[in-house]
Structures are given as structure tokens and as C-alpha cells.
C-alpha positions as CSV (number, residue, x, y, z in Angstrom):
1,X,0.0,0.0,0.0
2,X,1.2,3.0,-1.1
3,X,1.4,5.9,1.8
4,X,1.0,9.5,0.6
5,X,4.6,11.7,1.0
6,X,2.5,14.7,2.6
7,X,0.0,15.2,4.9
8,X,-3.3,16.8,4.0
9,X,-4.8,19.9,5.4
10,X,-7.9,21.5,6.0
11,X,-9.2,24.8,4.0
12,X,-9.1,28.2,5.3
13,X,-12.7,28.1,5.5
14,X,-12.5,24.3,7.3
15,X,-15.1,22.9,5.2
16,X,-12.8,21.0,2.8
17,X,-9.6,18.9,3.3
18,X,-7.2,19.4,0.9
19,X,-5.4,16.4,0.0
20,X,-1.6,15.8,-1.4
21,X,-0.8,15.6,-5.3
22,X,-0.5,11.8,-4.9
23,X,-4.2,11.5,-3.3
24,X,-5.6,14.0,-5.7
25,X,-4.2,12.0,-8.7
26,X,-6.2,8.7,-6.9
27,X,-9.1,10.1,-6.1
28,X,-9.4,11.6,-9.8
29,X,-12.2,10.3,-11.9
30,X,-14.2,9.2,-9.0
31,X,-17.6,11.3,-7.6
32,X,-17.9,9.2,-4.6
33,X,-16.8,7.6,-1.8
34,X,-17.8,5.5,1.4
35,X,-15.9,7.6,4.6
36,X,-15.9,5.5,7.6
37,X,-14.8,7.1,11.0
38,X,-13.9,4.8,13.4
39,X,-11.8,6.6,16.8
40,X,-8.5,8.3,15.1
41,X,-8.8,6.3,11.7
42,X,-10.3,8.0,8.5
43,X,-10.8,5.5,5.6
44,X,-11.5,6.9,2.2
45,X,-13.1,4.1,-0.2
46,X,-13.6,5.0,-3.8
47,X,-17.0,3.8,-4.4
48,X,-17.8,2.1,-7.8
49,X,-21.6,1.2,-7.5
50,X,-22.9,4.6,-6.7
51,X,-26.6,3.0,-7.3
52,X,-26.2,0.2,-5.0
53,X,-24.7,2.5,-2.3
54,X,-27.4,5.1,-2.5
55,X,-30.2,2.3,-2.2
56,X,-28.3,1.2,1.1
57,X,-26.4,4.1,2.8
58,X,-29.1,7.3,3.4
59,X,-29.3,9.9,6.0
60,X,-32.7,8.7,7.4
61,X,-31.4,5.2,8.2
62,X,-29.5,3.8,10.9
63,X,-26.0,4.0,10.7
64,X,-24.7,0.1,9.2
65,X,-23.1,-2.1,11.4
66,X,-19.1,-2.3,11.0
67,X,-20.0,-6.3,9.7
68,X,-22.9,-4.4,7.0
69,X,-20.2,-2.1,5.9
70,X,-17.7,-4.3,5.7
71,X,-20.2,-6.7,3.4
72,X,-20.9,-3.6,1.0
73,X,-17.1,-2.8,0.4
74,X,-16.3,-6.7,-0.4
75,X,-19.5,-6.6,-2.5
76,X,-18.5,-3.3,-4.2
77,X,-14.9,-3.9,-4.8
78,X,-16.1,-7.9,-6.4
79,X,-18.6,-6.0,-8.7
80,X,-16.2,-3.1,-9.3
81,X,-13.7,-5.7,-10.5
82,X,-15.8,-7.0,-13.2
83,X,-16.8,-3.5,-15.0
């Protein structure tokens, strides 16, 4: 896994983090992403079947279960795989 050579920061305004060249060139292309927060860690997943995440992941519904997210990913990274 590759480890960014930089650190990212937030804008003036604090509404945006501002990522390093290497992130910005990874993230490219892609509209969305799955952010989980769990204590310190940030993960950033690029998110392939925006369709199938919108059906599952919305604001009026319980947050999923660590195991529920986990199972999306798997299931979003296998069907990414195959496009």
C-alpha cells in the first residue's frame, strides 16, 4: 500500500480537506466515496456502484453495522472488479 509523501490539510474556510498531489491523482475520476470514521482512523473508499450505495447508505437510516459495511465494500470492490 502506497502511503501519501505529505499530509493533507484542512481549507481556510475548514469545510474541505485538501489532499496531497499523490491522493488527488487517486481520487481523480471518482464522484464518490464510502468515509468510515472509526476513533483516530479516517478511511476513504472509492465507491464504484454509486446506485447500489445510494439504495443502502441514506441519511434517514441507521447507521450500518461495522460487519454491513464491511459486506458492502467486499460486494463493491467484487462488482467493481468485473466493469
Amino acid at each position: 500500500m502506497a502511503i501519501s509523501s505529505e499530509y493533507a490539510v484542512l481549507s481556510d474556510d475548514l469545510k474541505a480537506i485538501i489532499l496531497p498531489a499523490d491522493v488527488q491523482k487517486w481520487v481523480s475520476g471518482v464522484e464518490r466515496f464510502v468515509v468510515v470514521m472509526e476513533g483516530d482512523d479516517l478511511i476513504l473508499k472509492k465507491a464504484r456502484r454509486i446506485r447500489k450505495l445510494d439504495e443502502l447508505v441514506k441519511r434517514d437510516t441507521p447507521p450500518l453495522s461495522p460487519e454491513e459495511l464491511d459486506s458492502l465494500i467486499h460486494e463493491t470492490r467484487k462488482n467493481g472488479s468485473r466493469s
